[in-house]
C-alpha positions in Angstrom: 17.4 37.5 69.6 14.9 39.0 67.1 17.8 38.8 64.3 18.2 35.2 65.4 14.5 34.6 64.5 14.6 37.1 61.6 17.4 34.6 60.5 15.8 31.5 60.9 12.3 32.2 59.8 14.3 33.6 56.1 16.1 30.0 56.3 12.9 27.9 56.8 10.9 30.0 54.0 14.0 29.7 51.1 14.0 25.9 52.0 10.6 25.2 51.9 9.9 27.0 48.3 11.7 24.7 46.5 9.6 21.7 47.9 6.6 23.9 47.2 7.5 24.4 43.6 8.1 21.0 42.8 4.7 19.8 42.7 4.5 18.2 38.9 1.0 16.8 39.4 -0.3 16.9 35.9 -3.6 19.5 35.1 -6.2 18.6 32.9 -6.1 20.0 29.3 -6.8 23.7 28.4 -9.9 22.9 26.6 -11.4 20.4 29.8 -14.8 21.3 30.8 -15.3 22.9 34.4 -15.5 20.3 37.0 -18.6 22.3 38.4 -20.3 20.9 35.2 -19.0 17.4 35.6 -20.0 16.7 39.4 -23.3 18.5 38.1 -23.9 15.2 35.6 -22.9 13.0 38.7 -25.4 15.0 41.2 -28.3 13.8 38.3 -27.8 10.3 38.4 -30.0 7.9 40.0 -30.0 7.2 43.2 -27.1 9.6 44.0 -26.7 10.7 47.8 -23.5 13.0 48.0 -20.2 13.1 46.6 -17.0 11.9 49.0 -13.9 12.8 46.4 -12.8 13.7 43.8 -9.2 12.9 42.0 -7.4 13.8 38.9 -5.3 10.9 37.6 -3.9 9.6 34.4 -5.5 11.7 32.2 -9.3 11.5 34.1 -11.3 13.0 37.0 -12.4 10.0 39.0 -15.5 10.7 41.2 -16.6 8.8 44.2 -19.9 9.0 45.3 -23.0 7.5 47.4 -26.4 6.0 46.2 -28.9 6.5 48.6 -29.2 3.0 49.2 -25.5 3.3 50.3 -23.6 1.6 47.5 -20.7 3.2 46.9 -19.7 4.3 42.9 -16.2 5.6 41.3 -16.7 6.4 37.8 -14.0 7.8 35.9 -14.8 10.8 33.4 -13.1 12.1 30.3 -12.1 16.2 31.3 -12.6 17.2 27.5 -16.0 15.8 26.8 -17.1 15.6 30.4 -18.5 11.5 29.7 -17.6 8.7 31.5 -14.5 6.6 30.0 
């Protein structure tokens, strides 16, 4: 029995790697600013409440955050120079 599961638990780990390793989500660039120092530019903006998400896509972080007076804002910000686009 523990050979059986010995067996199976090998069988489940060699098939899951290569669906593991096949994640081709771009990165930002070497030279990108820390996104610590980004969502700190987004934390001094007017109004701001608290930050829901953050993405990486085509090339730019886009943030999502609230306004204390509940609007919801997505800006989209350049991971060299840390600006908005």
């Amino acid at each position: 029995m523990s050979r059986f599961l010995l067996m199976t638990s090998v069988a489940v780990l060699l098939a899951g790697g290569p669906a593991l390793a096949a994640d081709d989500t771009p990165l930002p660039p070497p030279n990108a600013k820390k996104l610590s120092e980004i969502l700190a530019k987004v934390e001094k903006r007017d109004g701001f409440l608290y930050v829901k998400e953050v993405d990486w896509d085509s090339g730019a972080y886009t943030v999502t955050y609230y306004t204390s007076d509940k609007a919801k804002v997505e800006i989209n910000y350049d991971p060299v120079t840390g600006e908005p686009k």
